[in-house]
N, C-alpha and C positions, 0 to 999 in steps of 0.2 A: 504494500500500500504506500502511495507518495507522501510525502512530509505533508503538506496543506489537508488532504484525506483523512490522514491521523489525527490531525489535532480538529479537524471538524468531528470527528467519530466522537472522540474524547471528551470532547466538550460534547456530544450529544448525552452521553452515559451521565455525564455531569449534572444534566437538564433536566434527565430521566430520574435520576435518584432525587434531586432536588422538588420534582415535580407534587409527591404528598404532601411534603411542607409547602406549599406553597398554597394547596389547595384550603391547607386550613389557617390563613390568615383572614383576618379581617379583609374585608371588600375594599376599604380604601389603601391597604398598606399596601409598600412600594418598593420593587424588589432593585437589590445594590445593581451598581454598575459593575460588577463580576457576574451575576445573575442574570443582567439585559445582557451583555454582550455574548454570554453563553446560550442564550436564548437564539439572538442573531445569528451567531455561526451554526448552532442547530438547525436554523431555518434553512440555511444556505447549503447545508448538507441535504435537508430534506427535499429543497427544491432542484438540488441537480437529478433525485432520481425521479421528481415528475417532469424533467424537461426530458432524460431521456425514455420515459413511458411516452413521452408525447410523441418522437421521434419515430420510435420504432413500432407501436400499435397498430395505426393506418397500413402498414406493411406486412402484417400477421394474418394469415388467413385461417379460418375454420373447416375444416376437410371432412365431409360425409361420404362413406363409399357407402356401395352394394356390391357384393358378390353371391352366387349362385353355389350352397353347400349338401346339396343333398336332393334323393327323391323323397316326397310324403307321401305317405299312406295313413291308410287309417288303422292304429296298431290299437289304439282304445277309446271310449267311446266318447272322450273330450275333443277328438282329433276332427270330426263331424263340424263341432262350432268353431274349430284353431281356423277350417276351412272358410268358413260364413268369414268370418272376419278377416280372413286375407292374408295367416299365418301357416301357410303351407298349399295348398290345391292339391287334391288326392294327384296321382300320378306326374305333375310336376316338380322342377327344382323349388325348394326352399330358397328363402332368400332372408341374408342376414347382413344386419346393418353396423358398422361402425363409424369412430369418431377419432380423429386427431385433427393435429396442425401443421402448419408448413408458413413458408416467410418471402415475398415475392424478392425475387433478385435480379430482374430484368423489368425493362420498362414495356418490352414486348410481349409481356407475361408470364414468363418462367419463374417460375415458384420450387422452392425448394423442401423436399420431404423426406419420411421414411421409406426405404423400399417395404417392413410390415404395415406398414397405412395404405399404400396405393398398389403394391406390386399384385397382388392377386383378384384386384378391385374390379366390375362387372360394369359399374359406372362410379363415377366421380365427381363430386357439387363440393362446390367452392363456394365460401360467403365472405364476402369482406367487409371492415368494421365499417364502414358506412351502411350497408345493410345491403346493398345489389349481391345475387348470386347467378354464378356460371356453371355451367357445365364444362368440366377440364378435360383436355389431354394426356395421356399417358405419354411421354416423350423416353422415358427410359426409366428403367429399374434395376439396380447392382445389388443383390444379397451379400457379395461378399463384406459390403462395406454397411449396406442397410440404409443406401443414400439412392433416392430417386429423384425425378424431374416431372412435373407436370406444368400444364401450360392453358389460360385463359384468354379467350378474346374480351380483352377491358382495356377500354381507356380511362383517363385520369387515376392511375394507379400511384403509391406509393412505392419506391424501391428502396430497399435497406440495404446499407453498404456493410460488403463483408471485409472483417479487420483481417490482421496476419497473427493468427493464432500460438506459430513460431514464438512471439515475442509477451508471450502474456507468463504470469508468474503467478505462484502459489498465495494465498491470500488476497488476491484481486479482486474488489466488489462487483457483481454479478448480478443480473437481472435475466429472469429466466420466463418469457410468454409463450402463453396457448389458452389450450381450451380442455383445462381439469375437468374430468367427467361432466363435461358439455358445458361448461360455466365458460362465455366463452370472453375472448381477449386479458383473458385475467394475467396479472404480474407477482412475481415472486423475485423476492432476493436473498442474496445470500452472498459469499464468496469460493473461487476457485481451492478445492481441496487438495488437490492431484493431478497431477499430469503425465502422461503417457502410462494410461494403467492400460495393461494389457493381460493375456492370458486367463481372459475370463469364459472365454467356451461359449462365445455371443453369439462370435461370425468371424469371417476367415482374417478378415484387415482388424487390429485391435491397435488402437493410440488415444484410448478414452480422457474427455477431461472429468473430470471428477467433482462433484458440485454438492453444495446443502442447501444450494437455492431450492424450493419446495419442484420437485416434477412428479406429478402424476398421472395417470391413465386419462388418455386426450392429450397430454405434453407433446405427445411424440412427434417428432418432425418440426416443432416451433424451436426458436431462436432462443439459443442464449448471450448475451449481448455485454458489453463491456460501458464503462461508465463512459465512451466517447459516444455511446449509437451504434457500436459495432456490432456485427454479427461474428463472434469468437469458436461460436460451435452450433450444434445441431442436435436437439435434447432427443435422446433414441431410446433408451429403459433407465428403469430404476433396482435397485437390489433390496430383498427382503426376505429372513427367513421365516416370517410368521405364515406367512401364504394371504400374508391380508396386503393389497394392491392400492397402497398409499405411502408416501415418500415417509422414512424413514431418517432421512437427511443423506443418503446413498444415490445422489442420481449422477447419470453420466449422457456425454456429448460426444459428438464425431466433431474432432477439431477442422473449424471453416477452412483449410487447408487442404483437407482430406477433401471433404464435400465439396470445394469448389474443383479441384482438379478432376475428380468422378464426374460432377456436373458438366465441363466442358467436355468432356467425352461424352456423354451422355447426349448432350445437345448437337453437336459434332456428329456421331457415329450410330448413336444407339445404342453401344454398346462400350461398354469398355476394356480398352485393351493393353495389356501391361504391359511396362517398359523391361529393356532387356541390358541386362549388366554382365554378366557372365562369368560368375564367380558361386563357389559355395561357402557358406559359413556356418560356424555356428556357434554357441554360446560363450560367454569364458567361466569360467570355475576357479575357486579359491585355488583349487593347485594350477590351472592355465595361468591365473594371475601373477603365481611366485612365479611360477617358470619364466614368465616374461618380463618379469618385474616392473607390474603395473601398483598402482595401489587399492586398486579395488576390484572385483570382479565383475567390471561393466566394458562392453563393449563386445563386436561381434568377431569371431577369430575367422580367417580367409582361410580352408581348410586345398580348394583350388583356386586356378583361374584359365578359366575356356583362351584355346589359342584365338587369336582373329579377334575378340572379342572386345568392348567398349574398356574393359575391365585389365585386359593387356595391351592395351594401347594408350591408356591412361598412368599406367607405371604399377598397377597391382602384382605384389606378389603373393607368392605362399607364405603365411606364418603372419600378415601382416592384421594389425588389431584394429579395424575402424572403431574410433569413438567419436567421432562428428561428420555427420550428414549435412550439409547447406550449416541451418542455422542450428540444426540439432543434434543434442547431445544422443551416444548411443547407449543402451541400458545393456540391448541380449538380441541373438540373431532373428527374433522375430521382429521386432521393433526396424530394425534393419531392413531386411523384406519388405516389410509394411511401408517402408520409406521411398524405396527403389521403387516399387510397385505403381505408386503412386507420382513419381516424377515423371514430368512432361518429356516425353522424347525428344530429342532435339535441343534441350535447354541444358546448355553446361552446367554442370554444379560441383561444388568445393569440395573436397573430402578429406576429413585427417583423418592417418593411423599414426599408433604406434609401431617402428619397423627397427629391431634391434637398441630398442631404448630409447631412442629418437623420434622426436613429434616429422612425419612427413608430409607437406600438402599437395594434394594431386587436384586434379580437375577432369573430372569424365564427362561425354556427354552422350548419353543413353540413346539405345537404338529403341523403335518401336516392335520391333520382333529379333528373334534370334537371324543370324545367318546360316547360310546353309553348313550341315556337319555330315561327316563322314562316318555311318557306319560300319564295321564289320561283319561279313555274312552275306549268305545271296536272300533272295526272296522271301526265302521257308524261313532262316532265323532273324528275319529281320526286326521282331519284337523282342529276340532275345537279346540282339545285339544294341537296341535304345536300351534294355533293362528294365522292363516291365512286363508285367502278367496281366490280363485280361481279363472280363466277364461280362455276359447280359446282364443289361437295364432293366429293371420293375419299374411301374409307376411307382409304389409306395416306396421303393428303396430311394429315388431320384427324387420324390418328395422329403424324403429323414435329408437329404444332402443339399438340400436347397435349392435345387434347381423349378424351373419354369413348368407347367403342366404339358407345355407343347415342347418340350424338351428332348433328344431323338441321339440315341448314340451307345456306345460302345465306354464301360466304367474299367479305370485302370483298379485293380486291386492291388497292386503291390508294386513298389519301385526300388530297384537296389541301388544301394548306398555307391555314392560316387562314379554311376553312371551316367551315360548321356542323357537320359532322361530326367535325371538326377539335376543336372547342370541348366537342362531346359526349365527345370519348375514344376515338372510332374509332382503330382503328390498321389497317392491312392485316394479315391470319388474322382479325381480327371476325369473328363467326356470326351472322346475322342467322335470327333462330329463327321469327319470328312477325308478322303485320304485321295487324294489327285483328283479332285474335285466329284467324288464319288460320295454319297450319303452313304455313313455305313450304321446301321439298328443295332448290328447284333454281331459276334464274334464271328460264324462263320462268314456274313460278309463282310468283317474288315478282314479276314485273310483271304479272301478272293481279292478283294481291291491290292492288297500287298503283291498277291502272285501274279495278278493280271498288269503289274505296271510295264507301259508300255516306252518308258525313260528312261533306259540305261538303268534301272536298280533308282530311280530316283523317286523322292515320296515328299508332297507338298501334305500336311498335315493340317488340319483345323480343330481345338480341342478346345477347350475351355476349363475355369477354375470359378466355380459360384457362374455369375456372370461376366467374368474377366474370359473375353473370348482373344485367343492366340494361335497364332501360324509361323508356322518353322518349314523348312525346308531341307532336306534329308535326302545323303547321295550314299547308296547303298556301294560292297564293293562286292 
């Protein structure tokens, strides 16, 4: 918190304890000039978070889906009247309604959301605080990150500028908008708890901010906002172990960093598609750390680095410890990933390691796909040779893994450890959607597309991770 912030708080607490005594004085008595001017910077405190409630409300919208969950029948004999009133039709889909928020970020209507608010959504009504509503667009949805795009035809819209979330620090005063179990535009504050919490088993990209500004059910998808106006994050769940579905002081954000880079892909492409470094990593450990004589156990150790790759041509080698990305510090090799994943291709960015004791800075700049690589093997081993094993798709399996209902492919189950597949990004749930521009459903036809190539052993791959859809290219020998 900045020195003028502090001592306006301070003095508000001051005003606050002050405030009994005060009530029980006589009506004409007249409080000291340490009392007025405690009063006045209270106010001044109080009134910077209605100017930015002012700021950023008009820009907050109220999101109503439908989606289509079920067929009804009549299983008992209330099911009769659930029909008359329009909660089911014997032989039709059910239809079930929810609620969250989102926060316009374009002046052409892009609005920014969760992908559990809209991603599954059948239709989508927007209301904005002035009270007109629209029917939206679904423009793109990413599970991996849980960040979506929709989009309204409206003019005289409000847009909210998003801050650089890189730069925001623990204890930071917070304001957090939406629409708490339908209450709608409502404001909460509080301060930043945490940052980059990760390895919570959310969704595959974890760089949570961590908040006690109040988020509850209908939060999801609204703005969390910094005391300039900014948009800092993107409030997505809350943590609770009672099972009761009310903030706790545990809520978390998809830092406006994360969400605006998804977003311009999203709007761009439809899809999102990750950047490519080409390196392996992974954690450090109290003994990796002596070994390298770090002082702490933070940062991601370079276990390889892919020849030709963004990553050896930037100066990476083996053994070396990234502990800074751009502006950010590196915790563990998911954080790491999660960072890579998410930077723009094409846009140079800083990196320090540690390289034999030594702070070194490099500058890479990330391709949009891997380049082509060279397997070992003809046709027949050609999955053995990327390092992976194979299986059919279920819908309900491809549901538990998040993927789309219209979703079509062939699921990696296993990948061996510092393989090419390894190196590409496979992970076991990968989809492997396409193989030389061939759709493949099911494992015997991805090994016909493999045996049938008609390229010298050569295989254009199209697979995907969540929604992170990726293509690599692949020269058999």
């Amino acid at each position: 918190m900045s020195k003028p912030f502090a001592r306006l708080f301070l003095a508000a607490l001051a005003f606050a304890a002050a405030a009994p005594v005060c009530r029980g004085l006589a009506g004409d008595a007249r409080l000291s000039r340490e009392d007025e001017a405690a009063m006045a910077q209270a106010n001044v405190f109080s009134r910077s978070f209605v100017a930015v409630a002012k700021m950023i409300r008009p820009a907050v919208v109220n999101i109503k889906v439908e989606r289509r969950v079920g067929i009804a029948g009549y299983n008992d004999p209330f099911e009769f009247f659930n029909d008359m009133f329009g909660r089911g039709p014997n032989g039709r889909p059910r239809r079930e309604q929810g609620q969250g928020s989102g926060v316009i970020i374009d002046a052409r209507g892009y609005i920014l959301t969760n992908n559990h608010v809209v991603g599954a959504a059948d239709s989508i009504r927007v209301l904005l605080l002035d009270g007109r509503e629209f029917d939206a667009e679904l423009i793109g949805a990413d599970p991996s990150s849980d960040v979506a795009v929709i989009r309204v035809k409206a003019d005289n819209i409000t847009v909210a500028r998003i801050g650089d979330s890189d730069t925001i620090e623990v204890g930071e005063l917070v304001l957090a908008v939406g629409n708490p179990f339908g209450l709608d535009f409502t404001v909460t504050s509080g301060i930043i708890s945490a940052r980059g919490r990760s390895g919570l088993g959310m969704m595959e990209i974890e760089d949570f901010i961590q908040t006690d500004a109040s988020i509850n059910p209908g939060n999801s998808g609204g703005p969390l906002v910094n005391l300039k106006g900014e948009v800092i994050g993107i409030n997505t769940f809350i943590f609770t172990q009672s099972g009761v579905n009310g903030s706790v002081g545990l809520g978390f954000a998809i830092p406006s960093n994360i969400a605006k880079s998804v977003m311009q892909s999203l709007i761009a492409y439809k899809h999102v598609t990750a950047s490519y470094l080409g390196v392996e990593a992974e954690s450090i450990t109290q003994d990796t750390a002596r070994h390298y004589g770090l002082r702490s156990p933070k940062g991601a150790l370079v276990k390889s680095v892919t020849k030709g790759s963004p990553a050896e041509k930037a100066g990476f080698r083996r053994g070396d410890v990234v502990v800074r990305w751009g502006k950010r510090d590196i915790d563990d090799d998911q954080q790491f990933r999660n960072l890579v994943t998410i930077t723009t291709p094409g846009q140079p960015m800083d990196v320090e390691v540690i390289r034999d004791g030594k702070t070194v800075l490099l500058k890479v700049t990330l391709l949009a796909s891997a380049p082509e690589m060279v397997i070992e093997g003809k046709s027949g081993r050609f999955l053995q040779g990327l390092g992976i094993e194979v299986a059919d798709s279920t819908p309900e399996t491809l549901d538990k893994l998040g993927y789309s209902p219209d979703a079509k492919g062939v699921l990696v189950s296993s990948v061996r450890r510092n393989s090419p597949a390894a190196e590409l990004g496979f992970t076991p749930g990968s989809l492997i959607m396409s193989v030389n521009g061939r759709d493949v459903h099911d494992t015997q036809e991805l090994r016909q597309a493999v045996g049938a190539s008609e390229r010298g052993n050569s295989y254009d791959l199209i697979w995907r991770n969540g929604n992170l859809i990726r293509r690599v290219r692949l020269e058999g020998k």
